[in-house]
Structures are given as structure tokens and as C-alpha cells.
N, C-alpha and C positions, 0 to 999 in steps of 0.2 A: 838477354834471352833471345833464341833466337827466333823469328816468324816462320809459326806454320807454311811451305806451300802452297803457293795459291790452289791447287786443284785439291786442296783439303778444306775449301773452306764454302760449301757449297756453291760451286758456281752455278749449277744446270738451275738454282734456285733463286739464287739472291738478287736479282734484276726484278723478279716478278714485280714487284709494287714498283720500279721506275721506270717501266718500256715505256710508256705515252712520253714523260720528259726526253727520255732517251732515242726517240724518234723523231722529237722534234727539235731537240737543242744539240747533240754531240754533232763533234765538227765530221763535216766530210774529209774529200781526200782531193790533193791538185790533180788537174788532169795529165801532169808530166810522172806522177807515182803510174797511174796508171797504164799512160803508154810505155813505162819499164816493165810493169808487169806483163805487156800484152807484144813488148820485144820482138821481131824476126818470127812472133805466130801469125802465118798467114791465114788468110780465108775465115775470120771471125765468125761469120753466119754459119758453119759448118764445125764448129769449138763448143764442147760444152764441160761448164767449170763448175764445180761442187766449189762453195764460199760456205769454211766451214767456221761454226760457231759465229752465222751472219747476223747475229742480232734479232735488229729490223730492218735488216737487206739495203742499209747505206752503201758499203760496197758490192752488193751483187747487183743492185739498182745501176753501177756507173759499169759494171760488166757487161752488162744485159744492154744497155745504152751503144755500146759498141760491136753488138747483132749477136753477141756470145749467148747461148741458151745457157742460164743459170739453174742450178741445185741450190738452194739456201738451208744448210745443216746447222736446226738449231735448237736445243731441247728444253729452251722456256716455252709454254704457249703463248703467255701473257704478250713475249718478244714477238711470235710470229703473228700472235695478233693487230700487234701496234704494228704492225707493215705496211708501206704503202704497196699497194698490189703495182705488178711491171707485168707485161704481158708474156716474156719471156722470165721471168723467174717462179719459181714453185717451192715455197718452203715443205720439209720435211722435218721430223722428228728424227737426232741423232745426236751423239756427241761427237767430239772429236777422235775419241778411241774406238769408237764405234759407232760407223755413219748410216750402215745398212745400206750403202749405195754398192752394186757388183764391183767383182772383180774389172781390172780392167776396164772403167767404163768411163772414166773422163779424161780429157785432155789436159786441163790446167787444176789445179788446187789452188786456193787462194785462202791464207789465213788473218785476216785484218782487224787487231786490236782485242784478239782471243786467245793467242797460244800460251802465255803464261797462266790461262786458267787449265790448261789442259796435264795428263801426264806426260811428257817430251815423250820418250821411250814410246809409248805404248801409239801415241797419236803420229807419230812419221811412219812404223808398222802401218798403220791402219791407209795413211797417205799414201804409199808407196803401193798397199795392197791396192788403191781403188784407180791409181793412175796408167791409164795405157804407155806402153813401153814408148819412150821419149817424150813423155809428157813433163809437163814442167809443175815446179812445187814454186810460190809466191806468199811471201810474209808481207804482213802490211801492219806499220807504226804513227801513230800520231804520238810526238811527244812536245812537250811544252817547250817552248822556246823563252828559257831564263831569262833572256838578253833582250824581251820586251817588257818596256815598262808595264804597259796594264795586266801582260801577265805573270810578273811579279807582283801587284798586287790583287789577282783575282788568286796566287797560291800562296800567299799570307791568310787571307780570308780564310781560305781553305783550308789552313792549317789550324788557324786559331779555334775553326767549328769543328776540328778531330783529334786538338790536342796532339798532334804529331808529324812528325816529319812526314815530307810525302816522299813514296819511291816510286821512280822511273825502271820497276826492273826490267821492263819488255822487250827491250833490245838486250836485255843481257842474256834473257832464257830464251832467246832465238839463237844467239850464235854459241853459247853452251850447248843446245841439242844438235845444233849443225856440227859442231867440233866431235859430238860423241858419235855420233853418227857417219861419221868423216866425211859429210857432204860438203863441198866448195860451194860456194854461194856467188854471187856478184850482188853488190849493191850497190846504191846511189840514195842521195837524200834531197828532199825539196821545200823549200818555203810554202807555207799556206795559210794562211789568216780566216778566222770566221769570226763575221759581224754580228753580231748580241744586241738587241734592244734590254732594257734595263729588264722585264719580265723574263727573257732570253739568257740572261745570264745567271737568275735566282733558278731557273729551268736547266743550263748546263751545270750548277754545279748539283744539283738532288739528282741528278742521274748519274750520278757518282755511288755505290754500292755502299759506301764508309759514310756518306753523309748523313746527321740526323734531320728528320725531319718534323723535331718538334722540340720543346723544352729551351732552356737559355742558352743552349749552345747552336743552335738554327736561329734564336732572333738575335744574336751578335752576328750570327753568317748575312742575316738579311740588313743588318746594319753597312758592316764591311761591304757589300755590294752595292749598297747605298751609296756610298762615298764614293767606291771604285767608280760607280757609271757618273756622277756628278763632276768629278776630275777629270777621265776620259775620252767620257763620250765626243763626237763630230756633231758640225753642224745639222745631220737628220740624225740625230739621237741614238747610235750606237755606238757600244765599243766595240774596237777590234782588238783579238786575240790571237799574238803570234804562236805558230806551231814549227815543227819540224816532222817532217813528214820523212819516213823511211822506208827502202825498200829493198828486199831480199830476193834473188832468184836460184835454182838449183836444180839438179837432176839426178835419180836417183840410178841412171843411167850408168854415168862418170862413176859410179863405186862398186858397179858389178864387175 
């Protein structure tokens, strides 16, 4: 059978009860994703990027870091509440399909570890609507990196506490919406590792939407993570988690 659509399955909802984990344990992003993202845009202080579907403004935090005036478009409260405030960014209530920011009013778009909740179609519409002519559109992926040992087994764990295979579709429904779309993209991908103390890493996996957080399939999660950081961990007490970090750029430009 096949799975519902991610944007069928409550997204603007299902984070409520895990922003605080989610704020404090999901991995960042290398700063070489970022200078892709932010590529031949000159004059940063004077750029201002809608980061939509920002969570708790993890990437609009490392935007806003580079003098960019940030929009963080994001329709959990619970998310914008678990935000660290940045002097430069300002969350608002929106979705992806509908951001309520004007026509024409930003320069970069930046969508980082949210467009497979969104509807493709209707969310590059609404992109395309909110971006000033030559403005640039930005996807942003954290995906696991198979070919590390602890996170091989931090998604064993994970598996065995959701009974199921895990999918990585996020890079698939970025370059299916770019294909329907017939936007060209450029991409590049980069190494990033985040280090976990052993509370850290029972933290990044409940900030997972699918995770339970109670009953005998969370204390075999909290077993399994047991073991993980007892095997893993460094000399000061963390593991690290390899990632693959990806990144997509485009113009909506090139297809007028």
C-alpha cells in the first residue's frame, strides 16, 4: 500500500509536542551549504530571505548570521515559540502554500528540511509569487549518512522503535517538483557531523514526528541508545553523527 503524502498528514500540526527537543537536538547545517546558498548574492545586509516552513529558525538563525534580514514562515506556534530569538529574524504565521508575505518582496527563498511536507505545485506558485524578479529559490537537506557507523546504528534504533523502514524522500520531492516545474537547479553536497551527549541523542530522536514517546516501543528506543552512546561515544562523552548535507539552487527567471 502505498503512503499517504507527506502534506496529507498534518504537518502545520504534528511538531506541536516536539519544538523544545526539536530546537535543541536537530542537526544544524555546514557553513559551506550555506555559502552555496548565499553564492555570487552580493551585499548581504541589504537581502532579505523568507525561510519557509523554518521550524525554530535553525536555518534562518545561520542567514540572519550573514547580515541577511530574515522572514521565518512557519504555522506551528509551539515551533515559533521554541525559537531562539536573532535580532534579525521575525517569525510569522504561514505555510508554504500560503505565506502572506507580498508580491515581490524578497530576494532569496530558502526551503530547509520542510518541502516534502508541503504541496510541490501549489508551494513554488506561492515561491515564485513572493520572490523579486532575479531572486533566487534555495532547498536545503540534511540526510543520514549510511556509511557512518553510529549512524547506522542510531537508524536501527530507530527503526526497531517505529517498526519500519525509514525513508529519505526529501531529496526525491525537491527534484520531482523542480522537473515538473522545469526549473534547472544547481546543486552540491557537504559533509556535517553533530555531536550528541547521551541526553542529546534520546532528544534528537523524539523530535522525530513518528517517534513514540511512551509505551514498550520508546523504552527499547531508550535501550538501543543506550548501547549506541556506550559503544560510540569520545573521550568527552558524545557521539557523533554523520550527515549529508544538500543543496539546491534555481531561478524562476531561466523559465520565463
Amino acid at each position: 500500500m502505498t503512503p499517504p503524502p507527506r502534506f496529507e498528514l498534518q504537518p502545520t500540526t504534528r511538531f506541536a509536542d516536539r519544538a523544545s527537543d526539536y530546537a535543541l537536538f536537530r542537526p544544524s547545517y555546514p557553513e559551506e551549504a550555506i555559502d552555496a546558498v548565499l553564492a555570487s548574492l552580493s551585499d548581504h545586509n541589504g537581502l532579505v530571505a523568507a525561510d519557509i516552513g523554518a521550524g525554530t529558525g535553525i536555518s534562518s538563525r545561520l542567514l540572519a548570521d550573514r547580515g541577511l534580514r530574515v522572514v521565518a514562515v512557519e504555522p506551528n506556534a509551539a515551533m515559533r515559540e521554541s525559537a531562539e530569538p536573532h535580532a534579525r529574524v521575525t517569525f510569522v504565521d504561514g505555510t508554504g502554500e500560503a505565506t502572506g508575505l507580498a508580491d515581490a518582496s524578497v530576494d532569496l527563498v530558502l526551503c530547509a528540511q520542510a518541502f516534502h511536507w508541503f504541496k510541490p505545485q501549489e508551494a513554488l506558485a506561492e515561491f515564485r509569487r513572493i520572490l523579486k524578479p532575479r531572486g533566487r529559490l534555495a532547498f536545503l537537506v540534511n540526510e543520514r549518512d549510511n556509511t557512518d557507523a553510529a549512524m547506522q546504528a542510531y537508524n536501527a534504533a530507530i527503526r526497531a522503535a517505529t517498526e519500519r523502514e525509514l525513508s529519505e524522500g526529501m531529496r526525491a520531492a525537491i527534484d520531482e517538483a523542480l522537473r515538473a516545474a522545469s526549473l534547472e537547479a544547481t546543486h552540491a553536497s557537504f559533509p556535517y557531523r553533530q555531536a550528541l551527549s547521551r541526553d542529546g541523542l534520546v532528544g534528537r530522536a523524539r523530535s522525530a514526528s513518528y517517534i513514540p514517546k511512551e509505551g514498550p516501543l520508546y523504552d527499547r528506543l531508550l535501550e538501543d541508545l543506550e548501547a549506541l552512546w556506550g559503544e560510540y561515544k569520545g573521550s568527552e562523552g558524545f557521539v557523533t553523527l554523520g550527515y549529508r548535507t544538500w543543496v539546491w539552487t534555481a531561478s524562476f527567471d531561466a523559465v520565463d
